[in-house]
C-alpha positions as MATLAB code, in Angstrom:
seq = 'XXXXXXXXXXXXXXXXXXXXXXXXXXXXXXXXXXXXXXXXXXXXXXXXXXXXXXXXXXXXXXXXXXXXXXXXXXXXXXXXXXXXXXXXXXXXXXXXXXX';
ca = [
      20.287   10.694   -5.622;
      22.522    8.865   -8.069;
      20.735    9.431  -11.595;
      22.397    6.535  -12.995;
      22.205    3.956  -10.137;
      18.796    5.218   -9.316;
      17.432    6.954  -12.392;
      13.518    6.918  -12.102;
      14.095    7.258   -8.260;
      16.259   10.173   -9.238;
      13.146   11.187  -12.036;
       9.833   11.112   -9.719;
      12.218   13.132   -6.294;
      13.360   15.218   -9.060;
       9.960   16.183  -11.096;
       7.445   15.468   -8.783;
       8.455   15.072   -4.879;
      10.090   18.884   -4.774;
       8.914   21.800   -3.716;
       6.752   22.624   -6.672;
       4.498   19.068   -6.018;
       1.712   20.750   -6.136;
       2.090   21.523   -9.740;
       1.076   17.613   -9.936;
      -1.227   17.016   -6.993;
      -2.381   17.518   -3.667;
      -2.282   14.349   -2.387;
       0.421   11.772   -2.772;
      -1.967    9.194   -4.732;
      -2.758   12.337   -7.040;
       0.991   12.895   -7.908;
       1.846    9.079   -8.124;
      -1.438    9.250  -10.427;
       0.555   11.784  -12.731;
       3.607   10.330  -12.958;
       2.387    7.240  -13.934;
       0.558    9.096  -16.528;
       2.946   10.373  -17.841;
       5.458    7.887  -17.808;
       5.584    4.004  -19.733;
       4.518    1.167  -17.563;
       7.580   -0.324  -18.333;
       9.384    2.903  -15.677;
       6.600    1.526  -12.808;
       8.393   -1.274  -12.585;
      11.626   -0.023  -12.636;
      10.917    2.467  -10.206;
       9.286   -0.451   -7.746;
      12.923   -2.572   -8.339;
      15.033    0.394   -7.694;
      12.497    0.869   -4.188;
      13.430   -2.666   -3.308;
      17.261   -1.864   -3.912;
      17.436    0.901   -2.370;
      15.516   -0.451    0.940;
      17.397   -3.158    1.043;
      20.797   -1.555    0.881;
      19.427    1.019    3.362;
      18.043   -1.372    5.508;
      20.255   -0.303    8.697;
      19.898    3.626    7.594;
      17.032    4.252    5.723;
      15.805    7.731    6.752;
      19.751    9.183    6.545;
      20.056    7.990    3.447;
      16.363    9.039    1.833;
      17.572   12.570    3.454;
      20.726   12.664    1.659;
      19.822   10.481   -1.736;
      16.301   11.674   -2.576;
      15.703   14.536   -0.202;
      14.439   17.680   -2.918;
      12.605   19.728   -0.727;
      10.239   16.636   -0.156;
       9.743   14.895    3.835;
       7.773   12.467    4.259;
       6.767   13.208    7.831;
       5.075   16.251    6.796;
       2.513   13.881    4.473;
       1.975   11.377    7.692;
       4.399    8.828    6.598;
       7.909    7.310    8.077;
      10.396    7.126    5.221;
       9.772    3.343    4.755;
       5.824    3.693    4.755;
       6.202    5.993    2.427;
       8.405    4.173    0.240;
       5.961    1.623    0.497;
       3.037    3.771   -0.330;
       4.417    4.577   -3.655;
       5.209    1.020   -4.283;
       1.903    0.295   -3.563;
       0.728    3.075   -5.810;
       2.595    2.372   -8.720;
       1.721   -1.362   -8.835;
      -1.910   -0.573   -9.070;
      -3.344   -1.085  -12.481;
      -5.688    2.096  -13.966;
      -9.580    1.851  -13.613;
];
């Protein structure tokens, strides 16, 4: 992962999607639900735009490059997902507003 093309990309494979994740969770809503406690609102949103990017320059590639970018022990086949409905997940994670 490129920390300053990608930096909260870079931040939440980094901190939370390694092999320690379940420091932060069990469940992939439980460790989105972390991060986005402990990081501003404003880094949701940057972390959904850099998502978009990075799908959209990936478009033709997607799982090579989540396996060389943002690969940190994490795979998202082993939580049920393909790399782009997990991407997509955490989107849809992130954008959700606290009860």
């Amino acid at each position: 992962m490129f920390p300053d093309r990608y930096p909260r990309m870079h931040e939440i494979f980094g901190a939370y999607f390694n092999q320690d994740f379940d420091l932060w969770g069990d469940t992939i809503p439980e460790i989105v639900a972390c991060y986005k406690r402990d990081s501003p609102p404003d880094y949701h949103r940057e972390l959904i735009t850099e998502i978009d990017s990075f799908l959209d320059e990936h478009s033709k590639d997607l799982d090579s490059a989540f396996q060389r970018d943002c690969y940190s022990g994490f795979n998202p086949a082993l939580w049920g997902y393909t790399t782009a409905s997990f991407l997509d997940e955490l989107k849809r994670l992130l954008g959700e507003q606290a009860p």
